[in-house]
C-alpha positions in Angstrom: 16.9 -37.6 -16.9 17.5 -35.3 -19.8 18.4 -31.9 -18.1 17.1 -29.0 -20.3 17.5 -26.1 -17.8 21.5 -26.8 -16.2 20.1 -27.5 -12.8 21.2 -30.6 -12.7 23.5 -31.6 -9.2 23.2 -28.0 -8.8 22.2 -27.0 -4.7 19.2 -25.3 -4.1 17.5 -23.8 -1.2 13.7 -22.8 -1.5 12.6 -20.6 1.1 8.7 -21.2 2.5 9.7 -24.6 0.9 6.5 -26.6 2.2 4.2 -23.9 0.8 2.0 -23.5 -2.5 5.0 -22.0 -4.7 7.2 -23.7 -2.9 6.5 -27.2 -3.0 5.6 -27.6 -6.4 9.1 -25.7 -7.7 10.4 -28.3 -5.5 8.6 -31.3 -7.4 10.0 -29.9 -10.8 13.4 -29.3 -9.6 13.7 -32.8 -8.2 12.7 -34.5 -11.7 15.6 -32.2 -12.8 17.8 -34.0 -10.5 18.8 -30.6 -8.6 19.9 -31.2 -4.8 17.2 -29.2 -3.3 16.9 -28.1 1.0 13.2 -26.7 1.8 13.1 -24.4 4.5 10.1 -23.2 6.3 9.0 -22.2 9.3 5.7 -23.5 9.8 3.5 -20.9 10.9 0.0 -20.6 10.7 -2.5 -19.3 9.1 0.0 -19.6 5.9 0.3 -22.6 3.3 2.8 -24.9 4.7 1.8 -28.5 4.2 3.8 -31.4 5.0 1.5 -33.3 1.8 2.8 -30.8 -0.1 5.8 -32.5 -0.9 4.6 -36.1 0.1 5.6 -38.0 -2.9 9.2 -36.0 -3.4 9.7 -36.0 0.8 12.7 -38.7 0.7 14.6 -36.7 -2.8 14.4 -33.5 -0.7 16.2 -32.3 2.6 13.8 -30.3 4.7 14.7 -28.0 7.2 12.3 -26.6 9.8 13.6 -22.7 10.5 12.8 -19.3 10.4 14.4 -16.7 7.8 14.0 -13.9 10.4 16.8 -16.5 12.4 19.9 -14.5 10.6 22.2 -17.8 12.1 19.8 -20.4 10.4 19.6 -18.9 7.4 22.7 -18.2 6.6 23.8 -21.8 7.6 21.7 -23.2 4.8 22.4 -20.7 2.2 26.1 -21.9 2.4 27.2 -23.9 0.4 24.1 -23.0 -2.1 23.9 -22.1 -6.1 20.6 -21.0 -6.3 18.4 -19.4 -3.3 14.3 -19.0 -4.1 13.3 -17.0 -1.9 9.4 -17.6 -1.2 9.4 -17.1 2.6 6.8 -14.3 3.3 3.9 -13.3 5.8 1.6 -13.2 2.7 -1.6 -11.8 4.0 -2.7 -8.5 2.7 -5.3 -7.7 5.6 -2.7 -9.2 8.6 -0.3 -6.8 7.4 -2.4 -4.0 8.0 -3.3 -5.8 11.4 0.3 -6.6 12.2 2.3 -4.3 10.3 5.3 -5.3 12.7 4.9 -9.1 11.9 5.0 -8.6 8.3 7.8 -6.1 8.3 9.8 -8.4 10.7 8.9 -11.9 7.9 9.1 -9.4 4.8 11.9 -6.8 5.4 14.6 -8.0 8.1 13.8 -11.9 6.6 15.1 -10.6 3.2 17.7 -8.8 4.7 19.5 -11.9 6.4 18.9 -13.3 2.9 21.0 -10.6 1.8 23.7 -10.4 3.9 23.8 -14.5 3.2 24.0 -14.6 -0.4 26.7 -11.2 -0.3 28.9 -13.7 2.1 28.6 -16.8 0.1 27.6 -16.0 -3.3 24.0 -17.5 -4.1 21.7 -16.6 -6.7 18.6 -15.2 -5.4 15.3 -15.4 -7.2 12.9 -13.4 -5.2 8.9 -13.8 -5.1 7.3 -10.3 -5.6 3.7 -9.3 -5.6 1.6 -7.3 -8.1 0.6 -5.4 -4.6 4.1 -3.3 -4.8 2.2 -1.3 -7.6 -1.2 0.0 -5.6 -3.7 1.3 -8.2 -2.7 0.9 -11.8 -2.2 4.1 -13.2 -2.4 2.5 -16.7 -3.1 -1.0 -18.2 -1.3 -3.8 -18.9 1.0 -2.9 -15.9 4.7 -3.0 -16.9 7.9 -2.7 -15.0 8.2 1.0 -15.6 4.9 1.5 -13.7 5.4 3.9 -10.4 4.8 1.8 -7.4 2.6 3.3 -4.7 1.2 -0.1 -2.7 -2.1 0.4 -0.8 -1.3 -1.5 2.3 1.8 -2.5 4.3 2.6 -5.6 2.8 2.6 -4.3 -0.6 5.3 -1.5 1.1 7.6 -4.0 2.6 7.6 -6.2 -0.5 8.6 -3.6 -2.6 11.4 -2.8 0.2 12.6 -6.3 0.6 12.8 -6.1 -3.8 14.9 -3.1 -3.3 17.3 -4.7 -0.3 18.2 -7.2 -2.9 18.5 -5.8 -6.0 21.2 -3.1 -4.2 22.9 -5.9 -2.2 23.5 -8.3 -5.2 24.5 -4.9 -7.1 26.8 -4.0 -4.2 28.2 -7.7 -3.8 27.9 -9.1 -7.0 25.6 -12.2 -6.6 22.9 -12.3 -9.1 19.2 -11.7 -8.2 16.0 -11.3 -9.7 12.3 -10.2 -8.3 9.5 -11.6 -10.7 6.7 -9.5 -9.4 3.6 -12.2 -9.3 0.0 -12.3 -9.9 -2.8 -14.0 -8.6 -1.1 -17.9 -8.4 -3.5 -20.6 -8.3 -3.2 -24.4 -9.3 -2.3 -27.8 -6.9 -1.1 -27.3 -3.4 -2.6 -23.9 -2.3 -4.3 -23.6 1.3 -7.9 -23.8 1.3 -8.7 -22.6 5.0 -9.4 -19.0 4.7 -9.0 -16.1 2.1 -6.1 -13.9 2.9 -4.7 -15.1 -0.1 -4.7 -17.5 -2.9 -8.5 -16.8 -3.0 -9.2 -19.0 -6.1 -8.3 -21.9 -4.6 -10.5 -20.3 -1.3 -13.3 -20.8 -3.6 -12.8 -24.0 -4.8 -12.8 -25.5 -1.4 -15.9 -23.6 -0.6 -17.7 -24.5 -3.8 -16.6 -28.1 -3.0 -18.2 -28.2 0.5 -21.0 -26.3 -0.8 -20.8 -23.1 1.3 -21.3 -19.7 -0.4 -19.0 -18.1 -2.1 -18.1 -14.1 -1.1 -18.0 -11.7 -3.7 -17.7 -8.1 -2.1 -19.9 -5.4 -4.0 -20.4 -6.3 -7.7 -17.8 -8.2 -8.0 -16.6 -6.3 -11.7 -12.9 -6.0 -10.3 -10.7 -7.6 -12.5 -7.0 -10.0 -12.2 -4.6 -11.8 -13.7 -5.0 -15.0 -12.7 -1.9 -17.0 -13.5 -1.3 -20.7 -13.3 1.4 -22.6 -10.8 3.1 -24.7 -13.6 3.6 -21.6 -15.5 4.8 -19.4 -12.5 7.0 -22.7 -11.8 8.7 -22.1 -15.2 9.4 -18.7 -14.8 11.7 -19.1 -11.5 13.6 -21.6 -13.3 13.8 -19.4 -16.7 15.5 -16.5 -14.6 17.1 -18.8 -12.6 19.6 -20.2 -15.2 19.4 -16.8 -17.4 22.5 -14.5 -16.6 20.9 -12.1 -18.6 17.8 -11.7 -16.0 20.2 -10.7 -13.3 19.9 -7.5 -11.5 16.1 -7.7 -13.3 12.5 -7.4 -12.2 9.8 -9.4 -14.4 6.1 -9.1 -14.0 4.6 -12.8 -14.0 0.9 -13.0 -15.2 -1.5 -14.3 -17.9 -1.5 -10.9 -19.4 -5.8 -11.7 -19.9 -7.8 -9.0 -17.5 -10.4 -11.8 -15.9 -13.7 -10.0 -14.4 -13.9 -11.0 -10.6 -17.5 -12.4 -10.8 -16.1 -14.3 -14.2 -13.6 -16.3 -12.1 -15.9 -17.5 -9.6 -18.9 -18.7 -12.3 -15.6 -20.9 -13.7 -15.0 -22.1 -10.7 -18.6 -23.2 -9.9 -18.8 -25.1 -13.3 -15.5 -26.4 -12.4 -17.1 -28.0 -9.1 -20.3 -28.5 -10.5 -21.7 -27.1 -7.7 -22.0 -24.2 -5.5 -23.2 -20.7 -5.4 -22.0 -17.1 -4.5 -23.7 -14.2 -2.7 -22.9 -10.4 -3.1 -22.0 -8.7 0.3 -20.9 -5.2 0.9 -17.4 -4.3 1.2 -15.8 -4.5 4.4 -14.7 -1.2 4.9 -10.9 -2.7 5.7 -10.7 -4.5 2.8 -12.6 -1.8 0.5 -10.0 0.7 1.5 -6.8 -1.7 0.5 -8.8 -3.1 -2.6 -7.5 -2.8 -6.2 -10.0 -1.9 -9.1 -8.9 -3.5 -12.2 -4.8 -5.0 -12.8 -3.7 -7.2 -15.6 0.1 -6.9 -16.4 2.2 -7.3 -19.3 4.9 -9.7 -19.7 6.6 -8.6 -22.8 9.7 -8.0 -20.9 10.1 -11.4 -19.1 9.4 -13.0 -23.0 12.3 -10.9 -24.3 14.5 -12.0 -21.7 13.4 -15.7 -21.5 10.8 -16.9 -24.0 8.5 -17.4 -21.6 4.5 -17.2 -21.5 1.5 -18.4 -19.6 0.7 -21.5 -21.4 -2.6 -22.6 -19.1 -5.7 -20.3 -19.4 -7.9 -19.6 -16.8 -11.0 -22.0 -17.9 -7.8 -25.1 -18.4 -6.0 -24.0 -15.2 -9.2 -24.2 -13.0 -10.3 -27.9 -14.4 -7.2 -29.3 -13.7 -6.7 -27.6 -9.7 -10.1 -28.8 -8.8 -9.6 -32.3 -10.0 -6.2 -32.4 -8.3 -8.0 -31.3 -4.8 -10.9 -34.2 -5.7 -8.3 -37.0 -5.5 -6.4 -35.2 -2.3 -9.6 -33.9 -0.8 -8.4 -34.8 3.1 -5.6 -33.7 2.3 -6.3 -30.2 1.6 -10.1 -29.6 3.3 -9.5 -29.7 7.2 -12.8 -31.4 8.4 -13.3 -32.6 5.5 
């Protein structure tokens, strides 16, 4: 296979490996003939899926372990170029529930990341969340933006970003932090809505239950595809220049909450959605309006969402038609 990126032979471990992000940077990096280890820890309620990586399962090495287990991880980080680091308790509303869980997954799993890749050298390209920002302040959203998070998750992300970024500048490994947006596309969980809450919908509109939209539903994203958010990882991956860097990854379009869910009802070609009143938990963590920039991650790399919402939407739910059981427990 033609090799356009220089990952070719080179070894690569992809922490929460058998997740959404995970498993499909896994697909790409195996037609790019990289050697590639996934290593997850299987926990529930998040995304892991063993049909996640189905048709790639025998060109992969998968490892079931925990990056809070210091001894594990830095077993499979040996011996490694490239670390993605996608490994996270991921749930906005569980980390105000269980601050200590996501702290323990978030924070001290980074830091045995850290102390890994300061011993044996890896690259670490780290999944960051739009929540490390809280409120915007001003729109797009760059990386000069002050970062005041809203809820604990968004606190220890922006913590575990800051454990790396001064441990590869202390130990000279490279790292970078692309601060994400709302991912959706193939291979998301569909169970509940603690996150990935596109695909949520889908699955609803697909089994014909109501969609939730909380108050008016005028908040607004940027809702960013997975093959593009795929590209980006390996972009800063193989870019010396993106070292010691932090990227925001988004569509850079500001998509209207209610918006989003009427394209994925035509989508479907059924379903419906109901207004409810904000749950006062989630009112009280919820973000207005975001849409970022990504002028900064072009300038570095070249790269820009290709898929648009309407695109991006047509192709995930026609993916989850032909792996319906798959993806829809009780389907």
């Amino acid at each position: 296979m033609n090799d356009r990126t220089g990952l070719k032979n080179r070894d690569i471990l992809i922490t929460g490996g058998l997740g959404f992000i995970g498993s499909n940077l896994a697909h790409q990096l195996v037609q790019q003939d990289a050697r590639v280890t996934l290593f997850d820890a299987r926990l529930e309620p998040y995304g892991w899926n063993d049909a996640n990586i189905r048709k790639i399962k025998d060109d992969v090495r998968i490892v079931t372990a925990d990056v809070r287990d210091r001894d594990m991880v830095e077993k499979h980080v040996k011996g490694k170029d490239i670390v993605f680091h996608l490994a996270a308790q991921v749930g906005r509303e569980i980390s105000m529930q269980s601050p200590e869980l996501d702290t323990q997954i978030n924070c001290f799993g980074t830091l045995n990341i850290c102390h890994a890749c300061a011993k044996h050298g890896a690259k670490v390209v780290y999944a960051g969340s739009r929540g490390q920002i809280g409120e915007p302040q001003y729109l797009p959203v760059d990386e000069k933006h002050p970062t005041l998070p809203t809820d604990v998750y968004g606190i220890n992300k922006l913590a575990a970003e800051k454990y790396l970024l001064l441990f590869s500048h202390i130990y000279k490994f490279g790292a970078v932090s692309l601060r994400l947006n709302n991912v959706y596309g193939p291979r998301c969980q569909m169970h509940h809505g603690f996150y990935g809450i596109l695909n949520w919908f889908i699955g609803n509109a697909m089994q014909e239950k109501p969609i939730t939209v909380y108050g008016d539903g005028q908040q607004t994203r940027d809702y960013v595809y997975i093959n593009d958010v795929v590209d980006a990882f390996i972009r800063v991956a193989v870019n010396e220049k993106a070292n010691q860097q932090i990227f925001f990854v988004g569509s850079g379009v500001e998509t209207v909450f209610l918006d989003m869910v009427k394209t994925v009802i035509n989508a479907v070609g059924r379903g419906s959605y109901v207004h409810v009143p904000f749950p006062s938990e989630r009112e009280s963590i919820d973000i207005k309006k975001f849409v970022v920039s990504c002028e900064k991650l072009f300038r570095y790399t070249g790269w820009r969402a290709q898929i648009d919402l309407k695109t991006g939407v047509n192709k995930t739910v026609e993916f989850y038609r032909q792996r319906y059981s798959d993806y829809i427990k009780n389907g």
